[in-house]
N, C-alpha and C positions, 0 to 999 in steps of 0.2 A: 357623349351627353347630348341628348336631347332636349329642348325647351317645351315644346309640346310636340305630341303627336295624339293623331285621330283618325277617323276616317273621312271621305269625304262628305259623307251624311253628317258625322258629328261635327266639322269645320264649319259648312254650310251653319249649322244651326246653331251655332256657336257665332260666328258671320250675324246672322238672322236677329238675333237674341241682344245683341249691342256688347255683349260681353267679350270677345274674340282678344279685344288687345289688354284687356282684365285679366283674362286667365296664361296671355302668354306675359305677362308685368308681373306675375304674383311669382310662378313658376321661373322667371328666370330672376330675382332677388333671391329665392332660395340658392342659388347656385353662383351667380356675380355680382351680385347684389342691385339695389336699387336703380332700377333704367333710366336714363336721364330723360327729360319730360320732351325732347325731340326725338328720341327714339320710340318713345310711347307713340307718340304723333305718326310716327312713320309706321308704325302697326297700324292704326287707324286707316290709315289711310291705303297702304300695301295691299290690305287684306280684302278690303272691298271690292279691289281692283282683281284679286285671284279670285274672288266670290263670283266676278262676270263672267271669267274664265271658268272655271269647274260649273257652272252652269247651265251642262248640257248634258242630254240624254247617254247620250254615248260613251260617257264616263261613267264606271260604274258607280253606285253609294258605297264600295266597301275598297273602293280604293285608297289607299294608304294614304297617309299625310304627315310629314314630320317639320317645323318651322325653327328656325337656329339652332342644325345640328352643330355642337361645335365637334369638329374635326378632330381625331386623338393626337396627341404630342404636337398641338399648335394652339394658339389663341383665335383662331382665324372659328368661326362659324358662318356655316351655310343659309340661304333665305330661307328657302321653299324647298322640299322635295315631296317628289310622288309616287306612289311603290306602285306595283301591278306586275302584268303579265301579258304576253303578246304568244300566243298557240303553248309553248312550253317553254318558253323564254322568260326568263327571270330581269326587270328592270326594273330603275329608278331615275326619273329626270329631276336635272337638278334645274333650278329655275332661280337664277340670279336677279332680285329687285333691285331696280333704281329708282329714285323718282328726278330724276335729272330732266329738266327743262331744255338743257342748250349744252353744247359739245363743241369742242373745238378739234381738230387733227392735228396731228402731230408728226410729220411725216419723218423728220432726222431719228426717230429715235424709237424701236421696233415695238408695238406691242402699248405704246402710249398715246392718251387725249387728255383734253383738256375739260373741266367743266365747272362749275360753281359748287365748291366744297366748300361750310363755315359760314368763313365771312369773306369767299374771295375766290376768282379761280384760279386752279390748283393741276397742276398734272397726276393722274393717277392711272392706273392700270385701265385698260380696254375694258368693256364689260365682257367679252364674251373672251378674253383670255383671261381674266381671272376667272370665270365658271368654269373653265378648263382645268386652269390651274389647280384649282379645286377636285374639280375630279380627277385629276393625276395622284392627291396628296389622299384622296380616301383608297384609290387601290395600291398607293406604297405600304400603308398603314394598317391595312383592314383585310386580314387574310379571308376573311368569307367571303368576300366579293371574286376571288377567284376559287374559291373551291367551291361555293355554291353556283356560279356561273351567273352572274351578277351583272348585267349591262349596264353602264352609265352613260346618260343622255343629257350633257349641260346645254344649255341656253341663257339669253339674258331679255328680261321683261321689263323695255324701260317706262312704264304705263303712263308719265306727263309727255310723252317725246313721242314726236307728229314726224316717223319717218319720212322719207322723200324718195323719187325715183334712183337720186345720183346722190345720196347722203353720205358725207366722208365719214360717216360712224363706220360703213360698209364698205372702203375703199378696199378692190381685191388688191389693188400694188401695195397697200400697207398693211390693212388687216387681213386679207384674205384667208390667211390661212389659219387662223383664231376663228372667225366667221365661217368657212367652213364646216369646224367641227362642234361649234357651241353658235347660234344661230341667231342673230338680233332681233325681238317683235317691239315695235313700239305701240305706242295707247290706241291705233285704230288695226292692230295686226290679233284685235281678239279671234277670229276664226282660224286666221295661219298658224298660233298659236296651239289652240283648241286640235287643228291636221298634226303640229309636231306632236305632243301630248300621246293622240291616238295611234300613229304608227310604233310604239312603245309599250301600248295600254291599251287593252283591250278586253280584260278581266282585274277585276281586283283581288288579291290579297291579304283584305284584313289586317293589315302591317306587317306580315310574315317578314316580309324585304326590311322595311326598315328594323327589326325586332333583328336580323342579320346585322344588317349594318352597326346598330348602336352596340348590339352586344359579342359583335365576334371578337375572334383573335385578333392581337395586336401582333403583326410585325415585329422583329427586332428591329430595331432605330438603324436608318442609315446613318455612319459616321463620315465625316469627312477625310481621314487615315486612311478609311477602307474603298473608299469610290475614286483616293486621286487618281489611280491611273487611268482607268474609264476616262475621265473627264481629262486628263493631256491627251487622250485618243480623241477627242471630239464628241464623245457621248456625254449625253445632256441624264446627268445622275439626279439631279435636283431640279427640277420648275420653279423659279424664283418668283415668289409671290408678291402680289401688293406694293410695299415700299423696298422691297431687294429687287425688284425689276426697275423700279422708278432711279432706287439709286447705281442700279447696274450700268442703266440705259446712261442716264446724265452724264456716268462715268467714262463710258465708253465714247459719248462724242464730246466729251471734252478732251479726251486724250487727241482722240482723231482732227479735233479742230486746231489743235496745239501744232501740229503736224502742217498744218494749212497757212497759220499764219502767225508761227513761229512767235507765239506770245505762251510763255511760263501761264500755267495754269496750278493752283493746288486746290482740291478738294479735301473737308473733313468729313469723315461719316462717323457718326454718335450713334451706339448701339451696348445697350446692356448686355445680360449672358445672353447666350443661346437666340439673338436677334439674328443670327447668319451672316454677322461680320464676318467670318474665315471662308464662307462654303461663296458669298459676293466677289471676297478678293480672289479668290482660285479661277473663280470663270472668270475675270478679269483679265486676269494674269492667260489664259489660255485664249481668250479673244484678240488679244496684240498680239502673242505669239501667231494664232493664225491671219493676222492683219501684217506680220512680216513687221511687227515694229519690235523692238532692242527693251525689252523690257525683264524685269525682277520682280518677286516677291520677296520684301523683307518683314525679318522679324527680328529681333533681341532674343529672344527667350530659345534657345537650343531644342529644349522637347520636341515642339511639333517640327520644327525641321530635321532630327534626328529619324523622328517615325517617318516623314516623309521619304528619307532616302531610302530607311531601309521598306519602306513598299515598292519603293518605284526599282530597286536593287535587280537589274538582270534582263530590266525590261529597256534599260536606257545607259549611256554610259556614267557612268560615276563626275567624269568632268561635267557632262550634258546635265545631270541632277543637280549639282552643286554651281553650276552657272544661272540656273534658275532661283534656287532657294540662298539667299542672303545673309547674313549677319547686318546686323547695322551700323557696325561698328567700319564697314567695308567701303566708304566713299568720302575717306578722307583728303584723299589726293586726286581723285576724279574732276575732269575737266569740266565744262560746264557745260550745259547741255549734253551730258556724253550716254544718254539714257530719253528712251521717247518718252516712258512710263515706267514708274518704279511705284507699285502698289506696295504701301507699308501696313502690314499687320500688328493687331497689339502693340500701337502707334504711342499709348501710355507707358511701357516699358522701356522707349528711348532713353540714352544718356544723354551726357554733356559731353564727356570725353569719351574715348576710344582705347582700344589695346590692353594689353593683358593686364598693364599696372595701373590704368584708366586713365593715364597723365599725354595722350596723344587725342590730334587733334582741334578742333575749335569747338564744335555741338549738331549731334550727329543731324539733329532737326536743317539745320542751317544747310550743312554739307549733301544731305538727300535732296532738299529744292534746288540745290544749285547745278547737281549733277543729271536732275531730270527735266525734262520738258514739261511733263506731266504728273505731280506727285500727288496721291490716294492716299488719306490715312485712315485707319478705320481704328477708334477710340474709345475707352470704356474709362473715362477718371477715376471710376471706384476700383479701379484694377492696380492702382499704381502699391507696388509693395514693395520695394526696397525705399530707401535714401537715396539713392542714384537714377530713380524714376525721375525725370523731368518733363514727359510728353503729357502738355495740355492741351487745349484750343489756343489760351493765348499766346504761348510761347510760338503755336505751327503760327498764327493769322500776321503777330510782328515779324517774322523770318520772311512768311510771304508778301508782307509790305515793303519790305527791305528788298526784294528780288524784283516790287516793281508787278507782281503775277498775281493775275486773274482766282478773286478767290472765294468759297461757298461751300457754306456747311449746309450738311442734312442729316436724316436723321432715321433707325430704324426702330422701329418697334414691336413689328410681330416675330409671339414667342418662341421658337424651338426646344428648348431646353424645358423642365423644372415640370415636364407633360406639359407645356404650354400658357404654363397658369402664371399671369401677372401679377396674379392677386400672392400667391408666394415672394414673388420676388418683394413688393411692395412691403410685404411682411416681414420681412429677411430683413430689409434695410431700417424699417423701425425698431425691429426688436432689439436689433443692433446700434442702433441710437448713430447712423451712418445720415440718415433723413425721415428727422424725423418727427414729418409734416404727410408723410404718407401713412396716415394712422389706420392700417390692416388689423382689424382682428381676426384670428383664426379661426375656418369656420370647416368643418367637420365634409363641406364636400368642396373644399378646396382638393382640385383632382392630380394631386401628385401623394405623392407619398414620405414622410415625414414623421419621425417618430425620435424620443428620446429616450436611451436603453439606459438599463442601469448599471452594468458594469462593459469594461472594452472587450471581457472575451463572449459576451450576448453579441456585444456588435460584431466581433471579427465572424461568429458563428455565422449571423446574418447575413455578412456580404458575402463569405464563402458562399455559403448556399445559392443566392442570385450568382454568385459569377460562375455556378458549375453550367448552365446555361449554354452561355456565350463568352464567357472570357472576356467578358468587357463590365465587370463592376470592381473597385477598386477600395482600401483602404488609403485613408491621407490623416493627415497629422501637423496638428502647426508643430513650428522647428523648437520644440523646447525641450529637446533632447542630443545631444552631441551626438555626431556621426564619425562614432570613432571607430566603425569598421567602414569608412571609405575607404574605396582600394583595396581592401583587404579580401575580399570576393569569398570573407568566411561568415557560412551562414549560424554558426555558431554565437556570434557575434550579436549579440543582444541588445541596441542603442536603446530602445524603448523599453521604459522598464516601468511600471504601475504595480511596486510590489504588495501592495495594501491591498490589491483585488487580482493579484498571483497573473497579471499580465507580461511577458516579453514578447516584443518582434523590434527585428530590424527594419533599421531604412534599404530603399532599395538599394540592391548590387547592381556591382556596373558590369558583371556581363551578359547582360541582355537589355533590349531597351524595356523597360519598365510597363509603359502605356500598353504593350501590345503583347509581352513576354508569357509564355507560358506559364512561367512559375512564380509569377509577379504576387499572383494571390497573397503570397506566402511574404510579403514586404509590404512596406508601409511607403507612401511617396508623399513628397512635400509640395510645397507651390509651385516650386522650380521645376520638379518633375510633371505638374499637372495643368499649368497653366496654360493657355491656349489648344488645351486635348478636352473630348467629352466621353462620357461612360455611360453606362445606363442608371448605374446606381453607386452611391459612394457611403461610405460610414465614414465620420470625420471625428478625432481624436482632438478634440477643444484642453488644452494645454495649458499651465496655471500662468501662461499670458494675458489668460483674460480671465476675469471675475466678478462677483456682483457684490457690491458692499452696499450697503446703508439707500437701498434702493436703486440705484445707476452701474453701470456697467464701466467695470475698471479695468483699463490695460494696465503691465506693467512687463515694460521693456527689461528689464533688470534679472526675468526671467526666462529669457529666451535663449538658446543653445550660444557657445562661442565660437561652438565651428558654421553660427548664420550669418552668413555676409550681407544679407538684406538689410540692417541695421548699424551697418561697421561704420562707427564717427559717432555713432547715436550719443553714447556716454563721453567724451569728450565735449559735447556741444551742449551736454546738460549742463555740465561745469562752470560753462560759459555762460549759457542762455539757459535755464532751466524750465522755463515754462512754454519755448519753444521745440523743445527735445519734448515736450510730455506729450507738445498737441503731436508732431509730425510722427512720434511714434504709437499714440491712440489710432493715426488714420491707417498708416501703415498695418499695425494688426489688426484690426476692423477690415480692415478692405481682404486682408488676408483669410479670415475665415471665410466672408460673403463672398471671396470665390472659390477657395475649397467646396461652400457649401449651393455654389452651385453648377459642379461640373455634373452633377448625374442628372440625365434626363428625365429620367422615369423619378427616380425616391433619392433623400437623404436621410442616414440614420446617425444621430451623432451621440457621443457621450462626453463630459463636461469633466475633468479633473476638479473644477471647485464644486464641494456639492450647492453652495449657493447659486452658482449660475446653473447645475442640471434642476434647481429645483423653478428658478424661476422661465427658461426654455419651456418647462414641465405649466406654469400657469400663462404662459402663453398659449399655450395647447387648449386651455380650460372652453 
């Protein structure tokens, strides 16, 4: 998606006319809605500053112009780019603005500065390794840029900022090698600017290049299943963008400083779906490994660690795989310090107890800081779906007071998952009455995919069809159906049954892993099986768990399968406490669809057992 695009005659004149930050305000409300009046300002001001730049002869009038492309399957959009042509070479320079005054270095920590963000400074990404970054993330995603032969030329134009002979913005021992390949002009570097531009540009285009760019194929999405091994080899599968670098970077020299002066550190990292909480902890978890420090990645939830062995299966030994990937239920009797760094995944699915009967132990929170040096948690509180969930902030920050250990949340934001659109999620959590102060209305180019079918064999039809593809879109199903062919590995075996609309499928069989299974199509997987894994596209099967009465959206526990253990006590404690059992079981299934509903990247397609909740889904849509 593009915000505007022109040529350089219609920019200029457009520039010329006063109207320039008019037409890119109008145009991007249709699509994210209303710009905040500093972002307006920053058009204003941006564009005048490219007006002095494109201002020369030698640039043709039909060179291309496209201003906040946003990037497919992320939130992240581009400033500035420029299309053209250099003899038979197909290019586009990507032209990252800032209007940054003052910079600080940053030298412990690869790839970061300092500067005045908001109301304060703030550490953020290099400018010219996030233009990089950037242009890493449009040839992952963007198949025409290699079948058309598509060169990408980043740079960053920071137009208030008065470079220097010896300016740490350029330092080759720190940035060098970012600066190299994306190139810094400050506000008196209009002509060196104007030289990068034309070695690129030398004919225009007419947008041909960007009319590629915005409208080619999409990639299939990388997963993080399908890249861990690459990335225990040392290949760099993902370029961590924005705030997954800032928080990579912090991470990594807090671990290393913990090492130095043997003082307990814990970090939280806050990230909704598809923020790259899992793809952050992986390179984590592989940079100690190759720093020779003693460290784990844990998790609770079995799924992604299941798929993980079996990818990494033949490449590594089975001890060697399963010494890396955790349970957390695993440091009960661990000595203290006996761990440099234990990076904890889906840090909200912790217990209290431990062991197969959950009555070992003291809380696994406590037991993980006490056994590490350095503990990571990376957290999502709308994720927590059993009764045996206890991982919060405050529960991690008093264990870390109690250890006496250095401690700092942060926080991620940019999107990966839902095609990268926040504005979905923010939607998801209203309509779900989960928060609901984030008042989204649905708006028709909200850019993911989202629909409500009217019966479950329209939806199974539908995600068959997406998963013949690639094998990676899935049916899920909240648990309101008994899985009475567990273990029984007969497909015969019908747990789901919608006989009013002539539906059966079972839950997954246990002989194959589910997430990644050949024949998985043909089954339905639950939370347990899905949690912490992404797909491209999901249908999700909304279960007379949840329903819409007299206006508001109603759980009821009471209808949930007995073979779900996510809930076991629920009804005992209603007994007791009745209005305590109604909230902790509204949040538990609540959080339980909102993440059903958003494992798929690309689309969800859902259908509703109550026709009042598929009708109100359906005026949500409106």
């Amino acid at each position: 998606m593009i915000i505007y695009d022109s040529t350089k005659e219609g920019f200029m004149k457009d520039v010329e006319s006063g109207e320039i930050a008019d037409r890119i305000s109008d145009r991007c409300q249709t699509r994210f809605g209303k710009p905040s009046p500093s972002e307006y300002r920053s058009w204003e001001n941006s564009m005048e500053y490219m007006y002095k730049v494109l201002n020369y002869n030698n640039l043709p009038n039909n060179t291309g112009v496209a201003i906040e492309y946003n990037i497919p399957l992320t939130s992240k959009r581009i400033d500035f780019i420029l299309s053209g042509c250099s003899s038979n070479h197909k290019a586009a320079v990507i032209i990252e603005l800032k209007q940054w005054e003052k910079i600080e270095k940053v030298s412990e920590k690869d790839g970061i500065v300092k500067t005045y963000l908001g109301r304060g400074v703030r550490e953020t990404t290099h400018p010219s390794y996030q233009a990089l970054s950037y242009k890493h993330l449009i040839e992952d995603f963007i198949e025409s840029v290699e079948t058309e032969n598509i060169g990408l030329y980043p740079c960053a134009f920071l137009h208030n900022y008065k470079l220097t002979p010896n300016d740490p913005i350029n330092d080759t021992d720190v940035y060098g090698e970012y600066v190299k390949y994306a190139p810094i002009f400050g506000k008196t570097d209009v002509e060196k600017l104007r030289s990068f531009i034309s070695q690129y540009i030398k004919y225009g285009d007419n947008r041909d290049i960007i009319y590629h760019i915005q409208n080619g194929k999409i990639r299939p999405s990388k997963r993080l299943q399908d890249t861990l091994l690459n990335m225990l080899k040392g290949n760099k599968e993902f370029m961590m963008i924005d705030e997954q670098k800032i928080v990579y970077e912090s991470a990594k020299n807090m671990a290393l400083s913990s090492l130095k002066d043997n003082n307990k550190k814990v970090l939280v990292v806050k990230g909704g779906p598809g923020t790259g909480k899992s793809v952050v902890a992986i390179n984590l978890l592989v940079e100690f490994i190759n720093n020779k420090m003693v460290s784990q990645y844990v998790t609770k939830n079995s799924a992604p660690r299941d798929v993980f062995f079996k990818k990494l299966k033949g490449e590594y030994t089975q001890e060697y795989v399963k010494n890396l990937f955790k349970s957390s239920g695993t440091y009960m009797n661990s000595e203290k310090d006996t761990f440099d760094s234990l990076v904890v995944d889906e840090a909200h699915r912790l217990n209290e107890k431990s062991g197969f009967y959950g009555n070992q132990g003291e809380h696994q929170i406590k037991e993980i800081i006490n056994a590490s040096k350095c503990s990571i948690f990376f957290i999502d509180e709308y994720q927590r779906v059993t009764m045996k969930d206890v991982g919060d902030i405050q529960t991690i920050k008093h264990f870390a007071k109690e250890f006496n250990a250095e401690y700092k949340e942060m926080k991620l934001e940019s999107q990966f998952r839902c095609n990268g659109s926040d504005g979905y999620l923010s939607w998801l959590n209203n309509v779900l009455e989960i928060e609901k102060t984030a008042n989204f209305d649905w708006e028709d180019n909200f850019d993911y995919e989202f629909k409500v079918v009217d019966s479950p064999l329209e939806l199974k039809e539908i995600i068959y069809n997406k998963n013949k593809r690639n094998n990676k879109s899935r049916l899920l199903a909240g648990y309101c159906w008994n899985w009475d062919g567990k273990g029984k590995n007969d497909p015969y075996v019908h747990d789901i049954s919608i006989p009013e609309k002539n539906f059966e499928m079972s839950w997954n069989l246990n002989n194959e892993l589910w997430a990644i299974g050949e024949t998985s199509i043909d089954q339905v997987g639950c939370i347990h099986t899905s949690q912490g894994l992404e797909f491209d596209y999901v249908g999700v099967i909304i279960g007379e768990d949840m329903r819409y009465e007299d206006g508001e959206i109603i759980t009821d526990f009471f209808k949930r399968a007995r073979t779900d253990q996510s809930l076991k006590g629920i009804k005992t404690l209603y007994k007791k406490e009745p209005e305590k059992a109604v909230k902790i079981a509204d949040e538990i299934i609540k959080n339980t669809y909102r993440t059903l509903m958003t494992r798929g990247m690309k689309g969800c397609y859902i259908y509703c057992v109550d026709e009042n909740l598929q009708d109100y889904f359906k005026g949500k849509l409106a």
